[in-house]
C-alpha positions in Angstrom: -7.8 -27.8 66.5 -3.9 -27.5 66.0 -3.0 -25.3 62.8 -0.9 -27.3 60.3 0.1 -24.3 58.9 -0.5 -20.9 59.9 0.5 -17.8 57.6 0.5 -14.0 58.7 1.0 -10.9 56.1 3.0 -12.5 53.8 4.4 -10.8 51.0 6.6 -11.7 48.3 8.3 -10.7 45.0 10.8 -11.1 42.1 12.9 -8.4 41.2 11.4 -5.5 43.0 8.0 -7.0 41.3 5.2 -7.6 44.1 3.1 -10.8 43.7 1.9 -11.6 47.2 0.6 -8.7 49.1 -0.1 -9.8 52.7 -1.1 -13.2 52.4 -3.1 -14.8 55.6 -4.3 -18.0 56.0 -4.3 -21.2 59.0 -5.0 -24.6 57.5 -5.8 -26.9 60.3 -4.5 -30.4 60.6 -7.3 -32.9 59.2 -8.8 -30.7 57.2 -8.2 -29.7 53.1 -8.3 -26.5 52.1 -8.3 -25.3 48.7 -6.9 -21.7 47.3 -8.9 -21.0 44.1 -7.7 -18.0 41.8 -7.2 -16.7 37.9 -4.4 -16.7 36.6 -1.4 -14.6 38.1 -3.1 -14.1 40.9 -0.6 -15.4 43.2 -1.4 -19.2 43.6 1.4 -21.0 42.6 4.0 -18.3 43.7 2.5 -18.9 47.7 3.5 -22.4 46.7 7.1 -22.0 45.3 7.7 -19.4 48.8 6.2 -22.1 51.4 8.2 -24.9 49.9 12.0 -22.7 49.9 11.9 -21.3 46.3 15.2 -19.4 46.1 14.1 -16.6 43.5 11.5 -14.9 45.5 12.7 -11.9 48.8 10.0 -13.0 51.0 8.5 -10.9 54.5 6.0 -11.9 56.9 5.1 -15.1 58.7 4.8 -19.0 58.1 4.5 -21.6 60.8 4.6 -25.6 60.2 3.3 -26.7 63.4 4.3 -23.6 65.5 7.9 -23.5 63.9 8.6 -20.6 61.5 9.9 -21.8 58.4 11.2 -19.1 55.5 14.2 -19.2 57.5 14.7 -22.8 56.9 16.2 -24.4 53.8 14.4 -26.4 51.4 15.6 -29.7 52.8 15.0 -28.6 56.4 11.2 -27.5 56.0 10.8 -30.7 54.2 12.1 -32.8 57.1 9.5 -31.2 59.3 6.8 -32.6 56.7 6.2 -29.9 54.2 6.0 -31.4 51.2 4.9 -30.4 47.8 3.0 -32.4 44.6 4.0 -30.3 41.2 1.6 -28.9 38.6 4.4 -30.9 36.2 6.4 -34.0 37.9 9.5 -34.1 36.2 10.7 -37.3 34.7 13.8 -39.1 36.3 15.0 -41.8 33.6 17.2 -44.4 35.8 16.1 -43.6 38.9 13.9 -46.2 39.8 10.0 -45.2 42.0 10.4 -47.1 44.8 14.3 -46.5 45.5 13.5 -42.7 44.9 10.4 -43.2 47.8 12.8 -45.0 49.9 15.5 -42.8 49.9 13.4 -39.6 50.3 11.5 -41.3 53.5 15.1 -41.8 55.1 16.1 -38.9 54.5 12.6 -37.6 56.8 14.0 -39.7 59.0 11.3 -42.6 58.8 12.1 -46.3 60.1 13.1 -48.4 57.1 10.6 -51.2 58.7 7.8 -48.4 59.0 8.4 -47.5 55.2 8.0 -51.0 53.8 4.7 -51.5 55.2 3.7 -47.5 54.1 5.0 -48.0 51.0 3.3 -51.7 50.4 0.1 -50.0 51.5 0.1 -47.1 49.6 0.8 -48.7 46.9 -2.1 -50.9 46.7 -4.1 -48.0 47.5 -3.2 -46.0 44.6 -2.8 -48.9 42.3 1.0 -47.7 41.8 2.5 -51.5 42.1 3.4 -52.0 38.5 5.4 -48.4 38.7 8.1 -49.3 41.5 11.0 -51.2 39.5 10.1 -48.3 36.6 11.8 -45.0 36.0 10.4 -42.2 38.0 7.7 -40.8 35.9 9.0 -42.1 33.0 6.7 -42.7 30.2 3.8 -42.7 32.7 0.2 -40.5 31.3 -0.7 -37.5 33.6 -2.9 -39.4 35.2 -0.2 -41.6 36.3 2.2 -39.0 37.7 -0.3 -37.1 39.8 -1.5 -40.3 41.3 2.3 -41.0 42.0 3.1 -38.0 43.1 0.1 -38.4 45.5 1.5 -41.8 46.5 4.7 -40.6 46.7 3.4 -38.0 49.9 1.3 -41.1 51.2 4.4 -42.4 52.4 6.5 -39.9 53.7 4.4 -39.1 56.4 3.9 -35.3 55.8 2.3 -32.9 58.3 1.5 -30.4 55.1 0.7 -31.2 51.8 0.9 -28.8 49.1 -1.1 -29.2 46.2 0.0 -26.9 43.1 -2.8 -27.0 40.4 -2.6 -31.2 40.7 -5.4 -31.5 38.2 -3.8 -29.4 35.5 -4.3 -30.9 31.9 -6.6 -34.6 33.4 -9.3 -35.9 31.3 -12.4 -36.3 33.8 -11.5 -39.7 34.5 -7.9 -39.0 35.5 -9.6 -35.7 38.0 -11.7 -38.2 39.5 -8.9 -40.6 40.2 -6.4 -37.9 41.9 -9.7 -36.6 43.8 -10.2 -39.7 45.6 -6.6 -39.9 46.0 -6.1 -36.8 47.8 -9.5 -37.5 49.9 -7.7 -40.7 51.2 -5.1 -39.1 52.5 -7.0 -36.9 54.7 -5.7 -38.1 58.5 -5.8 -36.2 61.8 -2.2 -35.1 61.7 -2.1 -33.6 58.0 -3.0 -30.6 56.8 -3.9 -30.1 53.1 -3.4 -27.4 50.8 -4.7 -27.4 47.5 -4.4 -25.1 44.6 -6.7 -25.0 41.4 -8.3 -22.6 38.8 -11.3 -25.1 38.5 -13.7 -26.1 40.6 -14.4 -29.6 38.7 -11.8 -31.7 41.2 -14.2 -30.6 43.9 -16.9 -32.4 42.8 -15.1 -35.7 43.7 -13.8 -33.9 47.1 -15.3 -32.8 50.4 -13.4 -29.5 50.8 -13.2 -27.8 54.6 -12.5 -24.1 53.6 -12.3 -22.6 49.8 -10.2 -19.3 49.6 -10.3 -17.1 46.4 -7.1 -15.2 45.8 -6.9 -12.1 43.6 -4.0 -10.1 43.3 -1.8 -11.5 45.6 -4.1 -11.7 48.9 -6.7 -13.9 50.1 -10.4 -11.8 49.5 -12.7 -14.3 50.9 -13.0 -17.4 52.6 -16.0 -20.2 52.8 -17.2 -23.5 52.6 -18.1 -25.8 49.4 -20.5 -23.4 48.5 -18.1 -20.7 47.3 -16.9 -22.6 44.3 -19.9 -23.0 42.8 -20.6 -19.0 43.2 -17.2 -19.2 41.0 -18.3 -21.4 39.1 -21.7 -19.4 38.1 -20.1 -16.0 38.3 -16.5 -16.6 37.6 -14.0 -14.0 39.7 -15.1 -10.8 38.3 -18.4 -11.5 40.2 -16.4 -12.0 43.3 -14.9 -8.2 42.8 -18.3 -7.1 41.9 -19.4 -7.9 44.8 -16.8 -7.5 47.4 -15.9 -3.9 44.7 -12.3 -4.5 44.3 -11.7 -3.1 40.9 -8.9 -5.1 39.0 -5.3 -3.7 38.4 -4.5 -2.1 35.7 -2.3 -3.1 33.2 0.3 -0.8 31.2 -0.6 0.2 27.8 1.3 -1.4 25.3 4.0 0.7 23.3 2.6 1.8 20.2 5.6 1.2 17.7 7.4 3.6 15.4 6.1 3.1 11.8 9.8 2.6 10.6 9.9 -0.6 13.2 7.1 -2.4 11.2 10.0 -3.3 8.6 12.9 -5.6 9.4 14.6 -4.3 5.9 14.1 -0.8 4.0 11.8 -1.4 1.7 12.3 -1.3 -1.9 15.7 -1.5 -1.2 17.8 -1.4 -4.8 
């Protein structure tokens, strides 16, 4: 099966500050995978370096469908069909849903004819109709804008989606929703990645591989079965039993006495 995405010792960090330590990982096309982790473990930040983030100096390996991309800009790695939901869509007052979905899928170089009938169909699929003449995002629930954002991908034709914590802050309803969502998108020529700290979306998903992350590197890899293990035993269990023995953080600075007080007290 052709790897969507295929990732070897990746590292990155901010400021001489190391969050991924030798990340590896292949996410074949037609299949979802899902990257489960506490926080600062390294999730989001494998997100922000796959998709371009300028902030991070980045080593090691990824490949889009056999081409490396941390080379690339953001706007070329997106043309080859990486494309990213956010944990938090930002809202675009004036700029209208399906103008901003046109645009986009010309710029990925899509037929305009081809993105008509996409865009009509995803858009009955994900109930996002009423949203095209509106404001991107604007004034929409979360609910709304992760099911937009998922429609949004539906039509651009991507080869990788990236997922950052899309069911952040959704009633149970709303998780349900952007579960099925993402489950419909599942095709032979698309690879999903999907990042969460809960395993609750999964229970409206059928998941091919679940990776826990700690500490910036990929610990252990399974099926369905290993979120609910997480789910029973939460992540310490995980280092339990695998002993990797969590980092330790610096002791706090115990402050002068004097530093208590903003004034001198009993001041005259």
């Amino acid at each position: 099966m052709t790897a969507a995405l295929e990732i070897n010792d990746l590292q990155a960090s901010v400021e001489g500050n190391e969050i991924l330590r030798g990340v590896d990982l292949a996410v074949p096309a037609g299949e979802i995978h899902v990257i489960m982790g506490p926080n600062g473990s390294g999730k989001s930040t494998l997100s922000h370096v796959l998709t371009g983030h300028p902030a991070y100096e980045v080593s090691g390996s990824a490949r889009l469908n056999g081409t490396e991309i941390l080379t690339l800009d953001i706007d070329e790695r997106s043309r080859l069909g990486l494309l990213q939901a956010f944990q938090y869509p930002t809202e675009v007052p004036g700029i209208r849903l399906g103008d901003f979905v046109r645009e986009a899928a010309e710029e990925r170089g899509l037929p305009a004819e081809e993105v008509e009938t996409r865009l009509a169909e995803a858009a009955d699929r994900f109930g996002m109709e009423p949203f095209l003449d509106r404001s991107l995002n604007d004034d929409l629930s979360g609910g709304e804008k992760k099911r937009s954002e998922i429609f949004q991908l539906s039509v651009l034709d991507p080869r990788l989606v990236v997922l950052d914590e899309i069911d952040s802050g959704l009633d149970i309803d709303a998780v349900r929703q952007v579960a099925e969502a993402v489950e419909a998108m599942r095709g032979p020529d698309v690879g999903v990645l999907m990042i969460t700290h809960y395993a609750r979306i999964l229970r409206y998903l059928s998941p091919d591989r679940i990776h826990v992350m700690l500490d910036g590197r990929i610990v252990e890899s399974g099926g369905p079965e290993l979120a609910d293990e997480l789910e029973a035993g939460g992540y310490e269990a995980v280092r339990a039993r695998l002993g990797i023995e969590a980092p330790k953080k610096p002791e706090p600075a115990i402050p002068a006495a004097s530093e208590f007080f903003t004034d001198t007290p009993f001041e005259r």
